[in-house]
C-alpha positions as CSV (number, residue, x, y, z in Angstrom):
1,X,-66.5,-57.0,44.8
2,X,-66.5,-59.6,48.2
3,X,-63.1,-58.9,48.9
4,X,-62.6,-55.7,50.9
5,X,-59.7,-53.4,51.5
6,X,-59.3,-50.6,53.7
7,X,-60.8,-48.2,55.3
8,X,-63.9,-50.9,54.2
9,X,-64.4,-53.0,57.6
10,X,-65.8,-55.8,58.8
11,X,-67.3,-54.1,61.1
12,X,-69.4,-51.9,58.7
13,X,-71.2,-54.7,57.4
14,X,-71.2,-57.5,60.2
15,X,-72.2,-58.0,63.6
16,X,-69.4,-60.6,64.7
17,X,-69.8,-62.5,68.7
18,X,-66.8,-62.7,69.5
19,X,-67.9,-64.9,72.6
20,X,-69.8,-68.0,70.3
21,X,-67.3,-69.8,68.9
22,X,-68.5,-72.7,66.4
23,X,-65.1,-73.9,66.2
24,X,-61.8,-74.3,65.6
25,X,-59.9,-74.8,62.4
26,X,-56.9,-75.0,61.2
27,X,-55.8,-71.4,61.3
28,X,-57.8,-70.1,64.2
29,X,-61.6,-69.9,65.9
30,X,-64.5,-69.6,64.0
31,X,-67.5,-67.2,65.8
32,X,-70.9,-66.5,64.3
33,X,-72.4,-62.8,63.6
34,X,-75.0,-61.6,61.1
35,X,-75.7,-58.8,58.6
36,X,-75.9,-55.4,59.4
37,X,-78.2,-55.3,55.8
38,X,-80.1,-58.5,56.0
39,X,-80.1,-59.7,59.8
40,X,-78.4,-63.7,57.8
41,X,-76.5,-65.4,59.9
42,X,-72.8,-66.1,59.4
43,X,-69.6,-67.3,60.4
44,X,-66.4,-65.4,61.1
45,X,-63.1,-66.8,60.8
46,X,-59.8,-64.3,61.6
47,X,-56.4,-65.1,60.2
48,X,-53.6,-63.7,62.0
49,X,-51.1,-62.5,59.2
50,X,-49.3,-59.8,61.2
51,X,-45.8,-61.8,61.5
52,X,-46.4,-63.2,57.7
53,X,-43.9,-61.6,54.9
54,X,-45.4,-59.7,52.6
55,X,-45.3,-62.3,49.6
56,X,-46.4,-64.8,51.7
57,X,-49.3,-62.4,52.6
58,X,-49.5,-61.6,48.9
59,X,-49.7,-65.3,48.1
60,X,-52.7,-65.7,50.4
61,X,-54.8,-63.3,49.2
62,X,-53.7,-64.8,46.0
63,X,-55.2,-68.2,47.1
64,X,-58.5,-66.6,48.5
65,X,-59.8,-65.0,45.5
66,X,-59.8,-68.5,43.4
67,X,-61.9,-70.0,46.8
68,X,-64.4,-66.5,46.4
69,X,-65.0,-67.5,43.0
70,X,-66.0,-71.6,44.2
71,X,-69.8,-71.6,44.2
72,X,-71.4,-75.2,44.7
73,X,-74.1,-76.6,46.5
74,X,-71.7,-79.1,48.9
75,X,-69.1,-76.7,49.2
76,X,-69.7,-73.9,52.4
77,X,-69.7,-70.4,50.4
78,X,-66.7,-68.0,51.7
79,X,-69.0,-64.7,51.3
80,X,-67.0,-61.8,51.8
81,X,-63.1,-61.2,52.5
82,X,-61.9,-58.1,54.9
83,X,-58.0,-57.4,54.7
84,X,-57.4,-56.1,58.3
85,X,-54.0,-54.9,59.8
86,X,-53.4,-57.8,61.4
87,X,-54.5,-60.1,58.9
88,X,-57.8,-61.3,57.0
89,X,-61.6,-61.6,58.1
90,X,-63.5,-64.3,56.1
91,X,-66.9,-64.0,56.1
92,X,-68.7,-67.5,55.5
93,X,-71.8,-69.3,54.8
94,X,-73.6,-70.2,58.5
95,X,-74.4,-74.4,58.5
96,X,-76.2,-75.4,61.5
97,X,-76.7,-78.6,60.9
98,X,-73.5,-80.2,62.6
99,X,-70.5,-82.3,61.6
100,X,-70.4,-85.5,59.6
101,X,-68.1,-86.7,62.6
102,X,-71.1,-86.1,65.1
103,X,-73.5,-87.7,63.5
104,X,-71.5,-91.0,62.9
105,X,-70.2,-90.4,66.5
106,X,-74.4,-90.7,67.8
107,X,-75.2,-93.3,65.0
108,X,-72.1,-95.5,65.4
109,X,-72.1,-96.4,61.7
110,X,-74.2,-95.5,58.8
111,X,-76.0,-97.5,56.6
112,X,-74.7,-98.0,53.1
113,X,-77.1,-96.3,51.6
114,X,-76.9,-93.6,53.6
115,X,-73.0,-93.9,53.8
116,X,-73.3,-94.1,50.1
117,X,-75.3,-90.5,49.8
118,X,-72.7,-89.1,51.7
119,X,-70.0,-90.3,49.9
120,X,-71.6,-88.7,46.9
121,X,-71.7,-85.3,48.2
122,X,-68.5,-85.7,49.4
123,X,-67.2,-86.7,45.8
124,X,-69.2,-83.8,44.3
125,X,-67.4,-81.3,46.3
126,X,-64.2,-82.7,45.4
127,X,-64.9,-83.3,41.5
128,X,-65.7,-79.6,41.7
129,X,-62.5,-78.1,43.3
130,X,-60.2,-80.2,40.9
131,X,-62.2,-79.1,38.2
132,X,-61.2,-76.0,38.9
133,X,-58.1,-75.7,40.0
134,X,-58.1,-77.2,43.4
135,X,-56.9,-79.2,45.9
136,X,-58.3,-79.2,49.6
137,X,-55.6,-81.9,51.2
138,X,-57.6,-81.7,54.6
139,X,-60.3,-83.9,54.1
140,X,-62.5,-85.1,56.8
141,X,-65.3,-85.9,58.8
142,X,-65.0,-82.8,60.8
143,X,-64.9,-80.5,57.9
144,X,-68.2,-81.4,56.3
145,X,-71.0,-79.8,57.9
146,X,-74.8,-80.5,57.5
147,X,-77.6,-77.9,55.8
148,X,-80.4,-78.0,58.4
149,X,-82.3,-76.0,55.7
150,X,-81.3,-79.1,52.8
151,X,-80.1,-81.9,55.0
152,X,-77.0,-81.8,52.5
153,X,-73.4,-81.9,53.6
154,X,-70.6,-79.2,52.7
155,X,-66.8,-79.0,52.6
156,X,-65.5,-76.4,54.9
157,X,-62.3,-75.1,55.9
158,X,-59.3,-74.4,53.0
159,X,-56.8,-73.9,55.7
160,X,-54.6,-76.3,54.0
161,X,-56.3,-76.1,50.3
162,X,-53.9,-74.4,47.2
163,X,-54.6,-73.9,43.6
164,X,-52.9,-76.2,41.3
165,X,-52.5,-76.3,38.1
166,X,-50.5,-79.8,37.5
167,X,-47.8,-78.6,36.2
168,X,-45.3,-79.2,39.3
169,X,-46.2,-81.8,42.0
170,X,-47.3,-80.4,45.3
171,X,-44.8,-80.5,48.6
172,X,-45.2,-80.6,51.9
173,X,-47.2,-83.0,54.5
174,X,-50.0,-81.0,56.0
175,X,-53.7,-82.0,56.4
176,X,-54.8,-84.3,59.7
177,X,-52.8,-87.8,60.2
178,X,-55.4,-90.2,60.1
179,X,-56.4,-89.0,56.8
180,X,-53.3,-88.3,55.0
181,X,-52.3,-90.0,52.0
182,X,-49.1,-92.3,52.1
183,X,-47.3,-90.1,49.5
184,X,-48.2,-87.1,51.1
185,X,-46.5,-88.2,54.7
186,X,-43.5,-88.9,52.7
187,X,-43.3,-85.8,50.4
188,X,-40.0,-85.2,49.3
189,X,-40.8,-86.9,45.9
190,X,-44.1,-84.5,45.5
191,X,-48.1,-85.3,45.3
192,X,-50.9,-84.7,43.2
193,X,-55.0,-83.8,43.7
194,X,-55.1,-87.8,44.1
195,X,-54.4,-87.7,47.8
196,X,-57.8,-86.0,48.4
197,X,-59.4,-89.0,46.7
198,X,-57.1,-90.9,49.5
199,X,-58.5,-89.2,52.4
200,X,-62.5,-89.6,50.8
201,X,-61.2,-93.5,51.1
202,X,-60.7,-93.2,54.8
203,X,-64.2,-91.3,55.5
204,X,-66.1,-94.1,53.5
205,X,-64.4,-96.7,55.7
206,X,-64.9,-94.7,58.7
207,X,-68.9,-94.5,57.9
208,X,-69.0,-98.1,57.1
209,X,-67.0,-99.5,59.7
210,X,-68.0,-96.6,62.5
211,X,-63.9,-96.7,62.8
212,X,-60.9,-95.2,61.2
213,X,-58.9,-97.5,59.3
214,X,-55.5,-96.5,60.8
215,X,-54.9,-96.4,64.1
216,X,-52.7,-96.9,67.0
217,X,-50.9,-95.8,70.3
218,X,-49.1,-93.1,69.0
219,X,-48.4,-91.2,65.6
220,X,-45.5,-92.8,64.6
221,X,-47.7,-96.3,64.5
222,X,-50.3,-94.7,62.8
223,X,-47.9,-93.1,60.3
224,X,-46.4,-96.7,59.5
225,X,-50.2,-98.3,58.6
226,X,-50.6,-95.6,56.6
227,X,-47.2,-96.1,54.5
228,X,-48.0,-99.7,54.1
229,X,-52.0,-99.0,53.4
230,X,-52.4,-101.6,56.5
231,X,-56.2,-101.8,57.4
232,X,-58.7,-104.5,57.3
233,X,-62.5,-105.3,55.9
234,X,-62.8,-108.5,57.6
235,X,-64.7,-109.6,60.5
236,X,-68.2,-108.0,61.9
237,X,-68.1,-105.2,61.6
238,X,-67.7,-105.9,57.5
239,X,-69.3,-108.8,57.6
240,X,-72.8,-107.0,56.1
241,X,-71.2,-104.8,53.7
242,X,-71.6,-106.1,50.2
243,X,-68.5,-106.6,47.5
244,X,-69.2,-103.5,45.8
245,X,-68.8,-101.8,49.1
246,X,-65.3,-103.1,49.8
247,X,-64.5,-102.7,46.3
248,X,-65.3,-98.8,46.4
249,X,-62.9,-98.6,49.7
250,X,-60.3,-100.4,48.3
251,X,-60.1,-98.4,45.3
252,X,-59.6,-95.5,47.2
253,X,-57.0,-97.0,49.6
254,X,-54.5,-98.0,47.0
255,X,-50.9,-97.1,47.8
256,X,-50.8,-96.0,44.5
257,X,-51.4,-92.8,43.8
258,X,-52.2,-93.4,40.0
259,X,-54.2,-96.5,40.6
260,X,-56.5,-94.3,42.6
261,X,-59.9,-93.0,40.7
262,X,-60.5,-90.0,40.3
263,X,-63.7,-87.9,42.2
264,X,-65.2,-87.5,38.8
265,X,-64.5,-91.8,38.3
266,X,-65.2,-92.8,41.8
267,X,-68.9,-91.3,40.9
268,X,-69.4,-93.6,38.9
269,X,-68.3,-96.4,40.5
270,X,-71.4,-99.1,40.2
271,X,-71.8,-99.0,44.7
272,X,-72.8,-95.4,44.4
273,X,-74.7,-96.2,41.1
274,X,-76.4,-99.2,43.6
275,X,-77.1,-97.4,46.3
């Protein structure tokens, strides 16, 4: 019933600013608007699908009925669904409250318990989507948002998400570099939901350290760190951090895929049980 063909518009139900853009994702600008029938605010993100094949619109639609079905308190709730002739309308939850990258960007670093809270929310959003089905492969500080109304983070943006059902390993390197798994930079040989757990790895360091873990002067360096899992938790900045804090990075970071907890594991790993 949220996902709308035609002659049913967007237009009929939304009032959509084109002009206020909250910002960009992967496939395009995201704008605000509100209800025509209850005067809650939203935001609006357009997918251009005019040049897509029809299977490969097919396929997309496909894709966004299994994320209209995702309800969860960390995850930002993709309302309604407008088919358009250019391409799609989604209609999603309004979160005011910011980016995760924002607010380490004006702290510096977080504490670890509140790096720890964060991580938890984080891991409860992920726990959910593999539970059913899915795998989000573009995790990051950037697409968690803050509830002003909760204070709690959510998981926005499925640009790059895809159901999955195990059965064949996942192709293709997509997601943002600084976050992406070492198997899925190099994915000739496939991946598998762990690569997500990969990418939680590098926003704990980043909250903990107030840095990335792999960086560099260009891509190509940052590519090879990666590959070889090259970062460090020595000196200073780690120097306060206690063992069960490196020990819940470094769990994450593993080159190996399989050696990697999963979201539902990494919960109960004893730093977010300390914290």
């Amino acid at each position: 019933g949220r996902h709308h063909d035609q002659p049913r518009r967007l237009e009929d139900d939304y009032k959509v600013r084109m002009s206020h853009v909250l910002g960009v994702g992967v496939n395009g600008s995201v704008v605000s608007g509100w209800s025509r029938h209850t005067g809650a605010k939203v935001a609006v993100k357009f997918l251009d699908l005019a040049s897509a094949w029809s299977a490969e619109r097919k396929a997309r639609l496909s894709e966004l009925e299994t994320f209209l079905s995702v309800d969860h308190p960390h995850i930002g709730r993709l309302v309604d669904v407008y088919e358009t002739p250019s391409g799609l309308a989604l209609v999603m939850e309004y979160l005011d409250g910011g980016e995760l990258f924002d607010r380490l960007h004006s702290r510096g670093r977080f504490s670890e318990q509140d790096a720890a809270r964060a991580l938890r929310q984080v891991l409860l959003a992920v726990r959910h989507l593999h539970r059913r089905g899915i795998v989000h492969r573009d995790l990051k500080l950037e697409n968690f948002l803050y509830d002003c109304g909760s204070g709690d983070l959510k998981l926005i943006d499925f640009g790059f998400a895809r159901p999955w059902s195990g059965e064949e390993p996942m192709r293709g390197q997509c997601g943002t570099l600084c976050y992406m798994a070492p198997e899925v930079l190099d994915s000739e040989d496939g991946y598998d939901f762990k690569c997500d757990l990969w990418s939680a790895g590098v926003i704990a360091y980043a909250l903990l350290a107030g840095e990335l873990p792999f960086d560099g002067t260009s891509e190509k360096q940052v590519a090879k760190r990666i590959r070889s899992a090259s970062y460090s938790l020595a000196g200073e900045r780690w120097a306060g951090i206690s063992q069960a804090g490196h020990d819940f990075v470094q769990s994450l970071l593993q080159l190996d895929a399989a050696a990697r907890p999963s979201a539902a594991d990494a919960l109960r790993h004893p730093w977010l049980a300390g914290q």
